[in-house]
N, C-alpha and C positions, 0 to 999 in steps of 0.2 A: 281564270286565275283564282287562286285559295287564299285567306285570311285568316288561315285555322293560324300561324302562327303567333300575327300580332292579336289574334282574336284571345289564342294561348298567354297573351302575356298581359292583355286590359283585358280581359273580360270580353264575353260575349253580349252584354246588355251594353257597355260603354261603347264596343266599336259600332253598333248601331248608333248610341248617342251620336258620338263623331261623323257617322255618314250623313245625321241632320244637319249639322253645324256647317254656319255659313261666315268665311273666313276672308277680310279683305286685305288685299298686300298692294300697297304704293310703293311704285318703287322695283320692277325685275331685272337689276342689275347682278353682279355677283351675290351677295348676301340674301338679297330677294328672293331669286330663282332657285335658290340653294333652298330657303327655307318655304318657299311652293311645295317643292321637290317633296322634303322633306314631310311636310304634313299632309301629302297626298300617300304618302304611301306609310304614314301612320292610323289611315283611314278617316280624316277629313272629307267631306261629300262636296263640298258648293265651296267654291273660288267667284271674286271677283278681283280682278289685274288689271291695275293702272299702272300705263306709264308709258309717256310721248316717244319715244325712243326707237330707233333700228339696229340691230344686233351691227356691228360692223368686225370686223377679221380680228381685230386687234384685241376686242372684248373676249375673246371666245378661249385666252388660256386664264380666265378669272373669271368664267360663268357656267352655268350646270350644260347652256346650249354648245353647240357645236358648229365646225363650219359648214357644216349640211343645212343651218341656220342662216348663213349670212346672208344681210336683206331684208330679212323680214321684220316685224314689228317685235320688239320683246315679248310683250304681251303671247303672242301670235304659237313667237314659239319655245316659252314655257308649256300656255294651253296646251302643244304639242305633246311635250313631255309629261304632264301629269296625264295625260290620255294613254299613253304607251305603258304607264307604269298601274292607273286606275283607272279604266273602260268607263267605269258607271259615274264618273263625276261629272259634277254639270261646274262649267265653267265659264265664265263670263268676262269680256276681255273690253278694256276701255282704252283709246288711243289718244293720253293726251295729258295733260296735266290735269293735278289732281285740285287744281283751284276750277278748271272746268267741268269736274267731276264731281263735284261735292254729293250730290244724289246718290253717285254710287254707295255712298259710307252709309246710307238708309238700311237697317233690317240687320246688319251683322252684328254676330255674337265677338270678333273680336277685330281688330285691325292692326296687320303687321306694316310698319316705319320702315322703310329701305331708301329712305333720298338720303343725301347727302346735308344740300341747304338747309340754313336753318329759316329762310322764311317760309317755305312749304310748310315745314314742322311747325311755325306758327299757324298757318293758317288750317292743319289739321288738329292741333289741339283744340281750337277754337272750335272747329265743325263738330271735335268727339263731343267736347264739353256740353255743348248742344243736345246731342244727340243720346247723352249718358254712355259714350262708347268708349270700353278698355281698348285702350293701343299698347303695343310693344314698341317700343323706339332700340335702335341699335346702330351704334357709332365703330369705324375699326379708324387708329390713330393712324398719324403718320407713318408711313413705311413698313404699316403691318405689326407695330411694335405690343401695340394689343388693344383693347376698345372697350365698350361697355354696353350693358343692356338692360334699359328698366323699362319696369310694368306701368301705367299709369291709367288707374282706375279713378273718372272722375268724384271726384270731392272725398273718396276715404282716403289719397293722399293728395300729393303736389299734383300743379297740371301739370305741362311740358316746358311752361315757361316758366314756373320756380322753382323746378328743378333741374332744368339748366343754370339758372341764376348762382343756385346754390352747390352745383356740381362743377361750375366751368369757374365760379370765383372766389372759392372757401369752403370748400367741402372738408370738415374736419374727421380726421379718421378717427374713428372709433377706440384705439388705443391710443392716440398723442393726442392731446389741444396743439396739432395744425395746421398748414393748410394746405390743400391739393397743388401741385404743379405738375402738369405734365410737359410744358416745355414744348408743345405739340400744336397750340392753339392760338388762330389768327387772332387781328385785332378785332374784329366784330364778334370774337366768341365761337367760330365756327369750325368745327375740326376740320382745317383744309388737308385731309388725308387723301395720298397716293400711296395706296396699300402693296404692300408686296405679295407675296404669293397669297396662290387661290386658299391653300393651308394656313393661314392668317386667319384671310374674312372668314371663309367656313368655322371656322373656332367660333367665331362670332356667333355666326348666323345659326350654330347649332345652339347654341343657347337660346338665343331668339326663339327660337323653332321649340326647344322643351319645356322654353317657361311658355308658350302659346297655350300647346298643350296641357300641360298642367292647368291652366286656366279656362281651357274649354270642358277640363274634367274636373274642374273644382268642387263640385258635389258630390264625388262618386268615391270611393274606395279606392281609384288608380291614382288620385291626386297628388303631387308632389310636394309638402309645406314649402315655401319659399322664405328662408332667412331674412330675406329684408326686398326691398321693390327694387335694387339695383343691384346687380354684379360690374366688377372691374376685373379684365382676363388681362392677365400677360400674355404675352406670346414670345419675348424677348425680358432681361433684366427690367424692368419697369417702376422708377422711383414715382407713386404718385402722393408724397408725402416729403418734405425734407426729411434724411434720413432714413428713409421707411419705402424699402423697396419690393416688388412680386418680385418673385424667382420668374423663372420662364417656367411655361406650362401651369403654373398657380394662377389664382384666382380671390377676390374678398369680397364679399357681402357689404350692402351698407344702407340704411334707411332716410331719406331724402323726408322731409315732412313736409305738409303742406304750407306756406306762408301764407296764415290769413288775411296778410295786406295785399297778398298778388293782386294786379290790376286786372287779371285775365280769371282767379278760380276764386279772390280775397273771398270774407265773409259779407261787405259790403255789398261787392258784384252778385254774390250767389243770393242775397237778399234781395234786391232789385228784379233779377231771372224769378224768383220763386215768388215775387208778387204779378211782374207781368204772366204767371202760368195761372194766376188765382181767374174764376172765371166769373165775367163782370154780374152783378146782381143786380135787380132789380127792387124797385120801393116797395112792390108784392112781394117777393121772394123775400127780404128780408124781415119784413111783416109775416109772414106766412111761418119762418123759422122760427121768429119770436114768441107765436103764436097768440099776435095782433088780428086782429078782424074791422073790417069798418062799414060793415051791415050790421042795419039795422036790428032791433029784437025782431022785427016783425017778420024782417027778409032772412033773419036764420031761422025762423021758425018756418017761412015757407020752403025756405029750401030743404028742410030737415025732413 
């Protein structure tokens, strides 16, 4: 196969960048699998695919797989599909949840968000935080009505959890002072969406999928400025403001800040982290910086 095309349109130095870059996706459900898909054949090289899960018949008019598919592991058979579409990718496929996984998240330049729950999405903020790793997270509302997708780069903004905090309970829109509703959201803050058509989540997931990119070519001349760390798509009329509605097929920008008191990224927390990283000293070594000695004249002269 040829790449002159996408080589035609990033660059021939970036689509090399891309074939080094190692990309990991929780989560190959509709939106996941989509946005695999998607960046395998933007010319992404290295996958790493979690996710406990069996394709079963029902999935398959909301996933990139098919029923040629059914049975197998998701994992299993995305890997499948990015191979059909990019020969040379190495892909690495993990069967299980992503709290048993944690390891996998080692060594990647970016990590794409495809679960649903929000306690997962806790406990992978937690492991990026750690690990200084940008995620993508990506939400489709109730009944496919439209969703959202932000970037979340530890500590130059929110983590995962203040900006849910700030996005699910008072997100002020940028033209009114006030507050988001979308009408869509359980008690525990959790988008319990049942998406409608595959043409929904895909809206989603393509976003997902260009702000990634863009972020794995943030250095490069192909890069895309992103107006702010979160977009809100419609996909249907979508009021997420009193009075203040997306049309269908629009979309709005909007910047989420970090909350320095968050219990998960605060500035307390991140001072605690940045002193247990300090590496422990020694009564020599501090002495030695200070440029303390406690030889003798006699024994610096022998040793000189």
């Amino acid at each position: 196969m040829t790449w002159d095309r996408i080589a035609g349109k990033l660059g021939k130095d970036n689509l090399a960048l891309l074939a080094e870059k190692r990309v990991g996706i929780v989560g190959l459900g509709s939106g996941g699998s989509f946005v695999a898909l998607s960046l395998a054949m933007s010319g992404v090289g290295h996958f790493v695919l979690i996710d406990p899960d069996v394709l079963e018949a029902g999935n398959v008019v909301r996933h990139a797989a098919d029923l040629r598919d059914v049975g197998k592991p998701k994992v299993t058979a995305v890997a499948e599909l990015i191979h059909q579409r990019a020969p040379n990718a190495v892909v690495e496929t993990r069967i299980g949840r992503i709290e048993a996984n944690l390891d996998a998240l080692d060594h990647l330049d970016v990590l794409i968000v495809g679960v649903d729950g929000e306690g997962p999405k806790y406990v992978i903020n937690q492991a990026c935080l750690a690990r200084d790793l940008t995620a993508i997270y990506a939400g489709v509302y109730e009944r496919g009505e439209g969703g959202d997708v932000c970037i979340i780069q530890p500590y130059v903004g929110p983590c995962y959890a203040c900006w849910a905090a700030e996005l699910r309970e008072g997100l002020v829109d940028p033209r009114a002072d006030v507050e988001l509703d979308y009408g869509m959201i359980g008690a525990d803050g959790t988008l319990e969406a049942e998406p409608g058509l595959w043409l929904d989540v895909v809206r989603v997931a393509a976003a997902q999928a260009d702000m990634a990119l863009s972020y794995l070519l943030r250095a490069t001349d192909a890069r895309k400025p992103l107006p702010g760390n979160t977009i809100i798509l419609a996909n249907n009329m979508l009021e997420i403001a009193e009075g203040h509605h997306l049309l269908p097929f629009s979309a709005e920008w909007v910047q989420i800040e970090r909350d320095p008191h968050c219990l998960v990224c605060g500035d307390a927390v991140r001072a605690d982290r940045l002193q247990e990283q300090q590496p422990e000293l020694s009564l020599d070594d501090l002495m030695q910086e200070a440029g303390i000695s406690l030889e003798t004249p006699e024994e610096e002269e022998q040793s000189s």
